[in-house]
Residue frames as a rotation matrix with the C-alpha (Angstrom) as fourth column:
UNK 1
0.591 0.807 0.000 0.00
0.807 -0.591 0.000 0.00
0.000 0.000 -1.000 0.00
UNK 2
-0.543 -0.779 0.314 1.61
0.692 -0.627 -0.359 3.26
0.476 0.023 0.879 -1.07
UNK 3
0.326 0.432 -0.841 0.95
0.806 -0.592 0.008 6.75
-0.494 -0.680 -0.541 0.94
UNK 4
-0.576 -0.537 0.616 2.08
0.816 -0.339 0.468 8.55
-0.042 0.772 0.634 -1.73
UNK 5
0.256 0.581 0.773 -1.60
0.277 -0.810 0.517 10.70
0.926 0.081 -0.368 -2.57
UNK 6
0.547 0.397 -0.737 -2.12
0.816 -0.054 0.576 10.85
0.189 -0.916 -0.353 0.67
UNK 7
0.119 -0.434 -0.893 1.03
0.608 -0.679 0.412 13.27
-0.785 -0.592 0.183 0.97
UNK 8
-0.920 -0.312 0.237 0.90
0.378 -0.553 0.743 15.28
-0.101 0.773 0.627 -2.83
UNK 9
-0.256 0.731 0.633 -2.81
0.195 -0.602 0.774 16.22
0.947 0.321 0.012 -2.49
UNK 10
-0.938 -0.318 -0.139 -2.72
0.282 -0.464 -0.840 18.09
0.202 -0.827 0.525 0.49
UNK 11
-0.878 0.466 0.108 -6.14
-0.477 -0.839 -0.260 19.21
-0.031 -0.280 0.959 0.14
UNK 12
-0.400 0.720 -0.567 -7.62
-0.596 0.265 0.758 15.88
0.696 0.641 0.323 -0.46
UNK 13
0.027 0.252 0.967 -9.65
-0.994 0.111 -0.001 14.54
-0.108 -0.961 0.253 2.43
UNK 14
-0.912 -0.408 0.042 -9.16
-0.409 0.896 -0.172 11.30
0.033 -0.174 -0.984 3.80
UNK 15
-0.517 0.620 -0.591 -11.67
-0.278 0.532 0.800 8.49
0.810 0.578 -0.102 2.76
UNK 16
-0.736 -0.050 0.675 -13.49
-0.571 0.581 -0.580 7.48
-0.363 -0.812 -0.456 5.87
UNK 17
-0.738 0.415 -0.531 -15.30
-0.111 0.703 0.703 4.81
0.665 0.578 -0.473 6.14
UNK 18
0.339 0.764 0.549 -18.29
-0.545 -0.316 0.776 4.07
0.767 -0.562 0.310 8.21
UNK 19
-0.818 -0.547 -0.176 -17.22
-0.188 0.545 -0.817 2.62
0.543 -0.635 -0.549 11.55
UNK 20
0.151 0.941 -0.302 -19.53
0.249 0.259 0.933 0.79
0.957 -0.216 -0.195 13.93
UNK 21
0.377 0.433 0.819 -21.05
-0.559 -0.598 0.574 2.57
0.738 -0.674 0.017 17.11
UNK 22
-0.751 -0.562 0.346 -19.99
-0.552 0.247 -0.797 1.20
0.362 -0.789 -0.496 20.51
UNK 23
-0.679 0.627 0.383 -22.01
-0.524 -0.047 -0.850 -1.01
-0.515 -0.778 0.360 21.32
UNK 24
-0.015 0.602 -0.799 -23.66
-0.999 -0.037 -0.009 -1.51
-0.035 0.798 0.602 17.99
UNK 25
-0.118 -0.192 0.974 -25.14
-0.659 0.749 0.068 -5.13
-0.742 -0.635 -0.215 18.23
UNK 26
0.915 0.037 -0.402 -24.93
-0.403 0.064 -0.913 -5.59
-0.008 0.997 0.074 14.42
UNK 27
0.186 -0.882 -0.432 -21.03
-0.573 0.260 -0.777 -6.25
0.798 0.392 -0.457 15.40
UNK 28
0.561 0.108 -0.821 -21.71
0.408 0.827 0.387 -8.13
0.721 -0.552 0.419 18.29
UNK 29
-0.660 -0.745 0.100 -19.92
0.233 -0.329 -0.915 -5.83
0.715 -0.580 0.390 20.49
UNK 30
0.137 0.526 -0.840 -21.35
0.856 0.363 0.367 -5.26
0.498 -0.769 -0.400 24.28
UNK 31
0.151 -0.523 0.839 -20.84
-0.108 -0.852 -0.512 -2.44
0.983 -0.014 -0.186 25.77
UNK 32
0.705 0.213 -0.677 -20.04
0.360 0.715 0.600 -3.36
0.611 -0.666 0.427 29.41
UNK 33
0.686 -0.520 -0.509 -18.28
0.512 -0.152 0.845 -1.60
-0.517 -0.840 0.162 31.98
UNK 34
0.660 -0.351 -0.664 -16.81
-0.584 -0.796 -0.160 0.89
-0.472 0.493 -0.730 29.06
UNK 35
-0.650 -0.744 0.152 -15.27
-0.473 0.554 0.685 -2.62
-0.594 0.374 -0.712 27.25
UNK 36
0.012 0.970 -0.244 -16.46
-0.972 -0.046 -0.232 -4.02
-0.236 0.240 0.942 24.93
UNK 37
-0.603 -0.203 0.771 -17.14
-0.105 0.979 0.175 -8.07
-0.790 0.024 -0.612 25.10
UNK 38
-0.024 0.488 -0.872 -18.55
-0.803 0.510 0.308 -10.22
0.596 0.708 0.380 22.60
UNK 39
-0.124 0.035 0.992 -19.77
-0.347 0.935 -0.077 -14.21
-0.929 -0.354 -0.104 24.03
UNK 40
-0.638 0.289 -0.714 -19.09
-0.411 0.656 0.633 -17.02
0.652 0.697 -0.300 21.11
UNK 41
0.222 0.547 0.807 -21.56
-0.599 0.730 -0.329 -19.93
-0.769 -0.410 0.490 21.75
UNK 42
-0.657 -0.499 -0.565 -20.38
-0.693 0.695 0.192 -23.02
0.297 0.518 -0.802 20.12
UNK 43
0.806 0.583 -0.103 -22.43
-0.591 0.783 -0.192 -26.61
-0.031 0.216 0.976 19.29
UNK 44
-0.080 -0.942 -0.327 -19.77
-0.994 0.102 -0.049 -29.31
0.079 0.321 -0.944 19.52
UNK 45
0.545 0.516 -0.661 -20.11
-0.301 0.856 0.421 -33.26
0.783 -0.030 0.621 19.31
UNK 46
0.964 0.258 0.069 -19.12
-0.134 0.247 0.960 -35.15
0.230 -0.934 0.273 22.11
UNK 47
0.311 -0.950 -0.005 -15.62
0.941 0.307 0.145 -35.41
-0.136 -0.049 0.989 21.20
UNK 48
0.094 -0.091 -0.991 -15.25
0.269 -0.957 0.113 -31.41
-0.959 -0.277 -0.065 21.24
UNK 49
-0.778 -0.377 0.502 -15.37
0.615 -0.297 0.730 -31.28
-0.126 0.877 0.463 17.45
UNK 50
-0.457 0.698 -0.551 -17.56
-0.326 -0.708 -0.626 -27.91
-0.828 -0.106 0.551 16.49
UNK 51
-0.393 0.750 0.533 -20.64
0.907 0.412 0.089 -28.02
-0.153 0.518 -0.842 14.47
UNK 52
0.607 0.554 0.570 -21.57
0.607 -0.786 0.117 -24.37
0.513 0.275 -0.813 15.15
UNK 53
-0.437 -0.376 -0.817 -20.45
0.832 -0.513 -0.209 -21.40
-0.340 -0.772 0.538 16.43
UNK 54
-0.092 0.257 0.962 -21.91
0.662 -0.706 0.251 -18.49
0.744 0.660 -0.105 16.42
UNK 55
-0.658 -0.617 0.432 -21.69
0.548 -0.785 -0.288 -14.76
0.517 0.047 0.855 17.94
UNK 56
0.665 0.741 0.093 -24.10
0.646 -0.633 0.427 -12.12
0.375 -0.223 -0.900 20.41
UNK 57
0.193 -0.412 0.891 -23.01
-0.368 -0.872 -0.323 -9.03
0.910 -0.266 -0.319 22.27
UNK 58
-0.797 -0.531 -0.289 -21.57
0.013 0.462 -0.887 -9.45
0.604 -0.710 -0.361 25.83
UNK 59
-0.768 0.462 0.443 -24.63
-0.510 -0.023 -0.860 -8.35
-0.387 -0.887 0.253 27.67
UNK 60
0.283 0.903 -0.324 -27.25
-0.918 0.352 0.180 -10.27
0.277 0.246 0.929 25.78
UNK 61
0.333 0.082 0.939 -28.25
-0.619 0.770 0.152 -13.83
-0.711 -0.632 0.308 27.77
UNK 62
-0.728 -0.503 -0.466 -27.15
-0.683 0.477 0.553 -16.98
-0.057 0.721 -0.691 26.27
UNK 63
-0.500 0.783 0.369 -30.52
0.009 0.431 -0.902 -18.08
-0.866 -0.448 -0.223 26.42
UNK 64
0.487 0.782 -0.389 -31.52
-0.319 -0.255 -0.913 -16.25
-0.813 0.569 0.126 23.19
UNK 65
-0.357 -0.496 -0.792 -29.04
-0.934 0.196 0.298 -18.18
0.008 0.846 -0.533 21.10
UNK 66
-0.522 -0.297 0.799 -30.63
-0.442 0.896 0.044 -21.20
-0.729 -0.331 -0.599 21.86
UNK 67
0.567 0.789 0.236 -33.20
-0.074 0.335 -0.939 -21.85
-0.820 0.516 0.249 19.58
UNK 68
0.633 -0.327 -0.702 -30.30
-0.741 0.005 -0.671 -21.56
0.223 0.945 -0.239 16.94
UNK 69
-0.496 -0.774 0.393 -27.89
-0.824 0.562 0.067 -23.77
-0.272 -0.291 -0.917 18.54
UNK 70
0.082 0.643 0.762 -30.62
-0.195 0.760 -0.620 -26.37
-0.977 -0.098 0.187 19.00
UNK 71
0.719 0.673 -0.173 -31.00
-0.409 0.208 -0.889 -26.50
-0.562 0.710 0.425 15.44
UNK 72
0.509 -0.684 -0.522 -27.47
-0.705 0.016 -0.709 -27.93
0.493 0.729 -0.474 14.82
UNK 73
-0.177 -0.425 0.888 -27.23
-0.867 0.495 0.064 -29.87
-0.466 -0.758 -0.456 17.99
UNK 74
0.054 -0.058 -0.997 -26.94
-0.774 0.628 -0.078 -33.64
0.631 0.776 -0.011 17.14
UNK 75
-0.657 -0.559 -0.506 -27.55
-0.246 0.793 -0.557 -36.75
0.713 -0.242 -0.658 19.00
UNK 76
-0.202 0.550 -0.811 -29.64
0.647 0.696 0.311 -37.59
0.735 -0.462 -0.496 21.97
UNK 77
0.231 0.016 -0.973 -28.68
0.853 -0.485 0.195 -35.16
-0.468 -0.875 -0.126 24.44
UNK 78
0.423 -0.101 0.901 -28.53
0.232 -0.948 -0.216 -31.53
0.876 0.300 -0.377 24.64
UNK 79
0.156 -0.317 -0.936 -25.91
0.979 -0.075 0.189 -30.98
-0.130 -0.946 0.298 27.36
UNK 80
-0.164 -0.138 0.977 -25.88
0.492 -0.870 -0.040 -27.46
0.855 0.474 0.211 27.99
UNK 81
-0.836 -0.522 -0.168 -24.83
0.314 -0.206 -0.927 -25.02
0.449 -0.828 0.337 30.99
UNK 82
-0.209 0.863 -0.460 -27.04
0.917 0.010 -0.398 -23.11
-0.339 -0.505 -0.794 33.43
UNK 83
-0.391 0.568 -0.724 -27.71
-0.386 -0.815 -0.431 -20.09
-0.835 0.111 0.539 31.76
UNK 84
-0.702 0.463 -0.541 -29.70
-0.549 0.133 0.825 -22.11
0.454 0.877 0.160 29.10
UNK 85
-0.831 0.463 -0.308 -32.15
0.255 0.810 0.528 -23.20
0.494 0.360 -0.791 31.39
UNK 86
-0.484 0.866 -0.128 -35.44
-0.862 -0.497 -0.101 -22.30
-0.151 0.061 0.987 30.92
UNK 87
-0.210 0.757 0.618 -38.99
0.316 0.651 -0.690 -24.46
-0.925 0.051 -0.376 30.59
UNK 88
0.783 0.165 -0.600 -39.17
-0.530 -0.326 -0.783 -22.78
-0.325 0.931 -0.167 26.95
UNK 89
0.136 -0.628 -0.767 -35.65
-0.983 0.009 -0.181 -24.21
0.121 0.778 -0.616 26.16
UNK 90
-0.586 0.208 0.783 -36.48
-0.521 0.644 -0.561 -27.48
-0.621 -0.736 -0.269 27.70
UNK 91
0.421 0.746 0.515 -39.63
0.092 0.530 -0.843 -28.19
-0.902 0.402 0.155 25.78
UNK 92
0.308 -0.155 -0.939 -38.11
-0.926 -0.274 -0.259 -26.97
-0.218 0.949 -0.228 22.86
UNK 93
-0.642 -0.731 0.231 -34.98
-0.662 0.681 0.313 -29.83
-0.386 0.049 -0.921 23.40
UNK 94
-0.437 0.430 0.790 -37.81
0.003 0.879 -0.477 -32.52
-0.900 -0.205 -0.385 23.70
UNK 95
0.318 0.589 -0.743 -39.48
-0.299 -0.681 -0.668 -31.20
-0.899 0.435 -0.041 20.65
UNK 96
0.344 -0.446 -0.826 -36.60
-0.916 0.032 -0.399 -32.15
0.204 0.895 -0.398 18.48
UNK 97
0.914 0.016 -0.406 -36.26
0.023 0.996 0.090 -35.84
0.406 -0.091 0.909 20.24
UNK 98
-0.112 -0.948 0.297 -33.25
-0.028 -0.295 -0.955 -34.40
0.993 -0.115 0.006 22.23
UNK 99
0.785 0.114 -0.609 -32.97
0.611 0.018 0.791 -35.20
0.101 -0.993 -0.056 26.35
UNK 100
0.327 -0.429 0.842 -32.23
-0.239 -0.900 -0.366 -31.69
0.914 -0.081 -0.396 27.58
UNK 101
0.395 -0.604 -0.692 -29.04
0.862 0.504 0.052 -32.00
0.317 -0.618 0.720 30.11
UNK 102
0.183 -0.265 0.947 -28.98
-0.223 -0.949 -0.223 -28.65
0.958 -0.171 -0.232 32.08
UNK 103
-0.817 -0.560 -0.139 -27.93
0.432 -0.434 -0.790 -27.63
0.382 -0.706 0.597 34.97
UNK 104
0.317 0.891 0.324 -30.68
0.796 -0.436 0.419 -26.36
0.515 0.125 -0.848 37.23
UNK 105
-0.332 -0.408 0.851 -30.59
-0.159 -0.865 -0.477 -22.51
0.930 -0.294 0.222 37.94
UNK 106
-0.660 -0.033 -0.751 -30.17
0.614 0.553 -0.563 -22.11
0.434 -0.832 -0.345 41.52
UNK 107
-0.649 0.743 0.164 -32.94
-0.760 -0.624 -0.183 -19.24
-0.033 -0.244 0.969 41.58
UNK 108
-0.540 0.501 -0.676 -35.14
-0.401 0.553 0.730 -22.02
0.740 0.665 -0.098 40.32
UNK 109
-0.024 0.317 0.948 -37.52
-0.985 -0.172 0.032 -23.09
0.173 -0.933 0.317 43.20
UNK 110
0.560 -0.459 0.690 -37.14
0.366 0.884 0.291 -27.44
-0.744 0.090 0.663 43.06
UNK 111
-0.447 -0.797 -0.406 -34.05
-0.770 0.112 0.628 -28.31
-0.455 0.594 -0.664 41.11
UNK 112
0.856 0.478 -0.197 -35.19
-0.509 0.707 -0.491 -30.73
-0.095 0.521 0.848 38.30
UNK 113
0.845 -0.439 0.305 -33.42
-0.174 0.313 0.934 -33.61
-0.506 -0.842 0.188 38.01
UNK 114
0.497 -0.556 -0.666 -30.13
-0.838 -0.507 -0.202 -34.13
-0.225 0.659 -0.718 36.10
UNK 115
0.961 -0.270 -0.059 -28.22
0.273 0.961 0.049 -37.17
0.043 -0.064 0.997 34.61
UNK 116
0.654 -0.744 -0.134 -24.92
-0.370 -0.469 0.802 -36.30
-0.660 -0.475 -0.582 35.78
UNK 117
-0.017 -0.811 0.584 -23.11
0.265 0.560 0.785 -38.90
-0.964 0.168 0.206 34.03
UNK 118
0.608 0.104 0.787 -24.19
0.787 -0.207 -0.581 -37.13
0.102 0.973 -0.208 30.73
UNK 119
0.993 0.035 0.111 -23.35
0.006 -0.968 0.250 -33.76
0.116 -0.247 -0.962 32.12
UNK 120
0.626 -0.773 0.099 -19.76
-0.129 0.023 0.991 -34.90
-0.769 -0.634 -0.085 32.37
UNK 121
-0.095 -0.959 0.268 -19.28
0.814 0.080 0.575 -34.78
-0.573 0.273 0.773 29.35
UNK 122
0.702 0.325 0.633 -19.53
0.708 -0.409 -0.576 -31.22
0.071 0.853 -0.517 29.08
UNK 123
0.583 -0.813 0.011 -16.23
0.242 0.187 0.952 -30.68
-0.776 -0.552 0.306 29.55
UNK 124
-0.363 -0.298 0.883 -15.49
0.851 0.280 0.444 -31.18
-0.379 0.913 0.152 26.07
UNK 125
0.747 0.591 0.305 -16.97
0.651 -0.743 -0.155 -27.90
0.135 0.314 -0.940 25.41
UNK 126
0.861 -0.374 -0.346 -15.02
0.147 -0.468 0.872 -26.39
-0.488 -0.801 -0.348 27.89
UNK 127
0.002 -0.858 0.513 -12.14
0.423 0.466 0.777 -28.10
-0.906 0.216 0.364 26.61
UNK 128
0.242 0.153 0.958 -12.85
0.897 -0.411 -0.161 -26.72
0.369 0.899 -0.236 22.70
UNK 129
0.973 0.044 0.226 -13.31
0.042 -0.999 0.014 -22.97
0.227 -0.004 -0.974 23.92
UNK 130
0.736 -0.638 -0.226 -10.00
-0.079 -0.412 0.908 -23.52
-0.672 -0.650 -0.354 25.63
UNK 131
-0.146 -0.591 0.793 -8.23
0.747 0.460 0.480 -24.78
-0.649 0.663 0.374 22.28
UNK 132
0.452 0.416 0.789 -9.99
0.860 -0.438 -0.262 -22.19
0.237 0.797 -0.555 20.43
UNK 133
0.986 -0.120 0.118 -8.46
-0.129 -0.989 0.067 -19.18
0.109 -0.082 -0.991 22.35
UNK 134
0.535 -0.803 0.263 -5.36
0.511 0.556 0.656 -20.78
-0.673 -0.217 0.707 21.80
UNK 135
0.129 -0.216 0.968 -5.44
0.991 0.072 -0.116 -19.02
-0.045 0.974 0.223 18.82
UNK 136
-0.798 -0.603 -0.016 -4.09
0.603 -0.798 0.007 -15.18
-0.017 -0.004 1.000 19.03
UNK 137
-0.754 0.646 0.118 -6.44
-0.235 -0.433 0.870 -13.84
0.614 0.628 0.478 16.87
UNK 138
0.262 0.869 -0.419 -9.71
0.593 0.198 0.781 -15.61
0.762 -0.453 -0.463 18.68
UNK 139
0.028 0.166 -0.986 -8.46
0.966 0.247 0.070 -14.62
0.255 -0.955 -0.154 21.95
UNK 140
-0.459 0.232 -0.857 -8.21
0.229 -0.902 -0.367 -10.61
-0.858 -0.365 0.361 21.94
UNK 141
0.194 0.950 0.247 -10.06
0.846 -0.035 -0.532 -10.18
-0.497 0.312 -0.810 18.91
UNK 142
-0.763 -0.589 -0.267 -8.23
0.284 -0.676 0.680 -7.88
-0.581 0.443 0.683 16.53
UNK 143
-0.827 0.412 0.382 -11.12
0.423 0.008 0.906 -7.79
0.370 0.911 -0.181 14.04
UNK 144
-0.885 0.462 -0.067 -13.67
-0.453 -0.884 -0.116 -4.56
-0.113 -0.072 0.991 13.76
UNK 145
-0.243 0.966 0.084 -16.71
-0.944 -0.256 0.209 -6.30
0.224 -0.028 0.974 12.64
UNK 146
0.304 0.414 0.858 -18.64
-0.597 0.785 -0.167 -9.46
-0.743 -0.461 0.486 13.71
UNK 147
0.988 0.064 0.144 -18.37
0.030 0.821 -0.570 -11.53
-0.154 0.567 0.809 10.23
UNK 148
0.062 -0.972 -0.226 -14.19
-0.479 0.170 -0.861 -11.09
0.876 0.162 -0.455 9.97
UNK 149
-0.036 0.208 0.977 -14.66
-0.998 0.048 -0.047 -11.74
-0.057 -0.977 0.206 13.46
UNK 150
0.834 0.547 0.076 -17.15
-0.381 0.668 -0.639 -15.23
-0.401 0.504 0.765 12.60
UNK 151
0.590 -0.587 -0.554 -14.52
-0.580 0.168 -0.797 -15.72
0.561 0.792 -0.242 9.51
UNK 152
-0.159 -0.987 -0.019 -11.62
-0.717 0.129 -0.685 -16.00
0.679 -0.095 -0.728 11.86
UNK 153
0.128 0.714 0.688 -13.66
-0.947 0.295 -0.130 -18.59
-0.296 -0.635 0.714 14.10
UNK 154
0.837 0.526 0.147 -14.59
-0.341 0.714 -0.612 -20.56
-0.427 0.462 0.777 11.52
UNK 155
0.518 -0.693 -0.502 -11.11
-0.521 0.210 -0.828 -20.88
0.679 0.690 -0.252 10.48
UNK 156
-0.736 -0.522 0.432 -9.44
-0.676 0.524 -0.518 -21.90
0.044 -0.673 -0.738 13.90
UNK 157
0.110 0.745 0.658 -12.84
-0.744 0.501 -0.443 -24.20
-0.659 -0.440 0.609 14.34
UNK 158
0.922 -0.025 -0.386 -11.67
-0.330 0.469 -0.819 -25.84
0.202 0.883 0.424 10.91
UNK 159
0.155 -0.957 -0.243 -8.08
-0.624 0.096 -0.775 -26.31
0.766 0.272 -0.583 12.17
UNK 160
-0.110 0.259 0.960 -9.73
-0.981 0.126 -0.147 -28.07
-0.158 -0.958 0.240 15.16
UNK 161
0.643 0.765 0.036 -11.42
-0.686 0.595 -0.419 -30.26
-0.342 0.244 0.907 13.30
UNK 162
0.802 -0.479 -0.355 -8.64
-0.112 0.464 -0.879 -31.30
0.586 0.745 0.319 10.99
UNK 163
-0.322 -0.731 0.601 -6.08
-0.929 0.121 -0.351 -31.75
0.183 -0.672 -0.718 14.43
């Protein structure tokens, strides 16, 4: 890239482009405590290989990604932490022939019950995010908008796969 114009036309203004708003949940940025976060949510088969991933702002629940997640989940079980559980994301699970393996929230007035020995193996999740931010790029997030963002995901999630 030369910088040549840039310094022989003194009077020509600099191109801008349109940048996105703090906050602006089009790029999946949060605003939060004057930082801004982003939360992946990832689908992954029991051996921690991904199937999905996909993007919200930091302060939006990880409840409202479920209904997409669900729709890539595979197998019998939906193991999935406590902030996905709800009686909406529940019936849904069952809905799609999936036994839903949450955590109950501890606001929750009885705890429903849980098969633990599934629930162990959501680890492997765990265990993925932690490979994934292995990766420079994933982990501070150099990239301005959500889909380079996404892009650069979907590329370490592909070098996962193929490890």
């Amino acid at each position: 890239m030369s910088f040549a114009p840039l310094l022989t036309h003194r009077s020509s203004g600099r191109i801008r482009t349109p940048r996105a708003e703090k906050g602006d949940p089009k790029q999946c940025f949060g605003a939060f405590s004057r930082r801004l976060s982003t939360k992946v949510h990832a689908v992954t088969t029991t051996g921690g290989k991904p199937l999905h991933v996909a993007l919200t702002p930091g302060q939006q629940h990880e409840s409202t990604m479920a209904e997409e997640l669900m729709v890539h989940a595979e197998g019998a079980a939906f193991i999935a932490d406590t902030g996905y559980d709800s009686d909406r994301i529940r019936a849904n699970v069952r809905k799609l022939g999936m036994k839903p393996v949450i955590h109950s929230n501890p606001s929750r007035k009885r705890a429903l019950p849980l098969d633990r020995t599934l629930y162990r193996l959501r680890y492997r999740v765990e265990c993925f995010f932690h490979d994934l931010k292995r990766f420079r790029a994933v982990a501070t997030r150099y990239d301005k908008t959500a889909t380079s963002y996404l892009a650069v995901l979907h590329v370490a999630s592909m070098l996962l796969w193929l490890r």
